[in-house]
N, C-alpha and C positions, 0 to 999 in steps of 0.2 A: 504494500500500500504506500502511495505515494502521499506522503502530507505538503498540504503548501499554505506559506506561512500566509500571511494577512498584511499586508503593509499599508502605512497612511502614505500621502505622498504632498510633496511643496512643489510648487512651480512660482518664480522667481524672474522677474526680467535680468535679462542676461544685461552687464554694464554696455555703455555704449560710448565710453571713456575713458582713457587710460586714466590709470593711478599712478604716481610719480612716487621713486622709491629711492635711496642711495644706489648706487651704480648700474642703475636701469638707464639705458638708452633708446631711445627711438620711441614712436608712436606703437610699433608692434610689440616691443618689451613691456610699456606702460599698457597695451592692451591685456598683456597674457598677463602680468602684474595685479589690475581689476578683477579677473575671471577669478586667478589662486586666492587674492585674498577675499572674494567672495562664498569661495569653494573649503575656506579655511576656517572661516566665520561659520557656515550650517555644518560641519562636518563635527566642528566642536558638542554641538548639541546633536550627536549621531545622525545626522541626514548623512546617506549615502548618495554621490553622484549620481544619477543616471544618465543623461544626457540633455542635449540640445536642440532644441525644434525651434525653426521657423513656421511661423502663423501667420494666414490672413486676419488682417482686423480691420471690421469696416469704422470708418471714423467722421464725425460730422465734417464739413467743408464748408465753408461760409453757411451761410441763413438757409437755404435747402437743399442742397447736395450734399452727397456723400462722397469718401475714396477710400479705396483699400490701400491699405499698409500692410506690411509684413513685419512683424514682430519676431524676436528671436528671444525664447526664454528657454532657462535651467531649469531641467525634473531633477528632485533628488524623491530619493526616497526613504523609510525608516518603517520597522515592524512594530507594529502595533501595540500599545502595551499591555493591551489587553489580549491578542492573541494567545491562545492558553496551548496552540500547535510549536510554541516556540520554544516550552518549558519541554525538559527532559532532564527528567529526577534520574537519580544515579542510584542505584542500589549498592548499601555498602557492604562489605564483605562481613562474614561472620567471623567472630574471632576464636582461634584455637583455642584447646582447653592448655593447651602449657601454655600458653600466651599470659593467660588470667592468673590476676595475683590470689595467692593462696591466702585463704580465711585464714586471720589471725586470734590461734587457738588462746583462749583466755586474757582478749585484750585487757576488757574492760577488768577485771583481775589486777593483770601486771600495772597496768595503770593507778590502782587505790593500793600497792604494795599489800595487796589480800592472796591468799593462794587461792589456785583453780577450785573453785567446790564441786566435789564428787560425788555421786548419790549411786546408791546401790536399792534394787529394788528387793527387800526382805520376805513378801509375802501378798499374792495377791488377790483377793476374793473379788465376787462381782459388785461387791457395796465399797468397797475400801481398798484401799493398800497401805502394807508399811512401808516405808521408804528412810532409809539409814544415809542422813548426811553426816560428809567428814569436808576436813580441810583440812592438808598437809600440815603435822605437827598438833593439830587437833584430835581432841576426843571423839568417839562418834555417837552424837545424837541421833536418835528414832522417835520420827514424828509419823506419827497416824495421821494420814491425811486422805481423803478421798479423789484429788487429784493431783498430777505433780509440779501444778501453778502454785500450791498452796502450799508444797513443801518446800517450795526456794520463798516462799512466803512465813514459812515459821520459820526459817533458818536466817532469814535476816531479823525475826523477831529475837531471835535466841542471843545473837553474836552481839559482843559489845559494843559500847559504842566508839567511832574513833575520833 
């Protein structure tokens, strides 16, 4: 499938005068000199060149006539901002599992100078469990608890304060 994009477009009278610059000579330097810095000027705000047509344009002529004239004007062009055929999302890569930093076992722990608390499950029925928390260098407490939110919940009731 072919997508095509959307573009707005400017049309512009082409100069019909040279512009005078340091070391530009001639009429046809000061000509090309007009065109680049007109060309320099929309390009700035991303109008792309496209080119240059000569037009007839009819024009009043005294009190009731008309004459055609031929006009020469710049198409530039520019994609639309709103054209949504212009966007193309990148899919990023997935990243390996050695890539990924390894969970830092007992941060929060090393961090309050606490040791890792360890829990062992004692005994388990369908109303309850025992659950026997220790911490290195500690004795070990056995708290009846029904769930095991509730037994890192008496074991911070238990431990001192610091």
């Amino acid at each position: 499938m072919i997508e095509t994009m959307i573009y707005e477009y400017k049309v512009v009278p082409a100069p019909t005068k040279g512009q005078k610059a340091r070391g530009i000579k001639g009429a046809d330097g000061r000509f090309a000199n007009a065109l680049e810095a007109k060309m320099n000027t929309l390009a700035a705000d991303r109008w792309e060149f496209l080119r240059t047509e000569t037009l007839p344009s009819e024009e009043r002529s005294g009190l009731t006539s008309t004459a055609t004239k031929y006009r020469s004007v710049m198409v530039f062009r520019r994609p639309r901002a709103d054209d949504a055929s212009a966007f193309q999302p990148k899919e990023l890569e997935h990243p390996k599992a050695a890539e990924l930093p390894a969970p830092a076992a007992g941060a929060a722990a090393a961090a309050s100078n606490e040791p890792p608390l360890t829990s062992e499950v004692d005994e388990i029925t369908p109303d309850r469990a025992v659950v026997s928390l220790s911490a290195e260098g500690d004795g070990k407490d056995h708290a009846d608890v029904t769930d095991i939110s509730e037994a890192g919940k008496k074991r911070t009731d238990t431990s001192e304060p610091s």
